[in-house]
Every structure is written in structure tokens, then in C-alpha cells.
N, C-alpha and C positions, 0 to 999 in steps of 0.2 A: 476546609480543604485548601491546598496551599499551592498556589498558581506555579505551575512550571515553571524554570526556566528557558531561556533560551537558546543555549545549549543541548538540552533535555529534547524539547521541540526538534530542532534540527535533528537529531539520534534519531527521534521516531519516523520522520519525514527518509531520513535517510534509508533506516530498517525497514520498512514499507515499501521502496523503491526497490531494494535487493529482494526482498519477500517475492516484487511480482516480476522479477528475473528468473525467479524460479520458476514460475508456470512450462509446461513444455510446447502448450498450444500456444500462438502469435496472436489470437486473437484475442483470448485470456489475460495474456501479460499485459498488450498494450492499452486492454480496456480498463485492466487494475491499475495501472502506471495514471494511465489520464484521468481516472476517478480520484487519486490521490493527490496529484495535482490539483486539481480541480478545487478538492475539498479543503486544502491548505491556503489557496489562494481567495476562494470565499470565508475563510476563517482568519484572513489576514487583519479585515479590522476592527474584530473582537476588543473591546475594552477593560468589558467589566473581568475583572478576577476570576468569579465563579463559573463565567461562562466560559471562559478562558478554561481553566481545570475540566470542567465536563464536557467541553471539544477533545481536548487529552487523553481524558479516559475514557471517549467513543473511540478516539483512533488507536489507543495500545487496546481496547477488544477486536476492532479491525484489524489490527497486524494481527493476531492473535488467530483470527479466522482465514486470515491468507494464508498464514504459516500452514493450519492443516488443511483447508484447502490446495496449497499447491500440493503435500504430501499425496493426497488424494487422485489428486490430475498427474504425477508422474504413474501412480501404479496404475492406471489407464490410458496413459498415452497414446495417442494415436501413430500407427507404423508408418505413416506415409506424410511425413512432414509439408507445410505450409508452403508453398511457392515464396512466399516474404521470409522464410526461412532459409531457404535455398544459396548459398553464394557462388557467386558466377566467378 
């Protein structure tokens, strides 16, 4: 298997990020936001190649599951929006 680039990386990091813009709940989005974070920056001083590639392709099935998980969470939205939602 054949290590990412870093380019490639940043696209995923980045589609992950719009991924959990999509949640409708605020609590949803910014627990996905910070878990993706989270998980790029403890995956930052990966080495080896292979581990490298299979960091990559846990994260494109985690976009994968945002994707329809946000699907999921807009057709059940809640009516009564978030206070941290709210703009004054």
C-alpha cells in the first residue's frame, strides 16, 4: 500500500472538517471537529509508511461515516436550536 501524500492528507483533514459542519446539533459538530483534530495531531508523528497508509484509510472510513451520519442527524434535527447556536 502506498503512503499518502501530503496533499492527499490535508484534502482528508480538510473534508472531515466541512463533514462536521454539517451536523445540525452544536454539540455533534464540535465534538466531531475536536475529535478530528485530536486524531490528526496524535497521528502527526507517524513514521513508518504502513502506519502511515492505515491512519489514512481509518480516516477516509471515518469521513465516510460522518458523511452519513450527518445525513442522518439533519432528517432528525432538533426544532429548538442550541443557545451556542443562537446569534445575538
Amino acid at each position: 500500500m502506498a503512503s499518502p501524500s501530503r496533499t492527499e492528507i490535508i484534502s482528508l483533514f480538510r473534508s472531515l472538517l466541512r463533514s462536521a459542519r454539517q451536523f445540525p446539533d452544536y454539540n455533534i459538530r464540535e465534538y466531531t471537529k475536536r475529535r478530528t483534530i485530536d486524531s490528526f495531531r496524535h497521528n502527526k508523528t507517524l513514521s513508518d509508511p504502513s502506519s502511515i497508509a492505515a491512519a489514512f484509510s481509518d480516516g477516509k472510513s471515518q469521513l465516510q461515516v460522518a458523511r452519513r451520519q450527518a445525513v442522518v442527524y439533519s432528517l432528525y434535527a432538533p426544532e429548538i436550536k442550541s443557545i451556542m447556536d443562537v446569534k445575538h
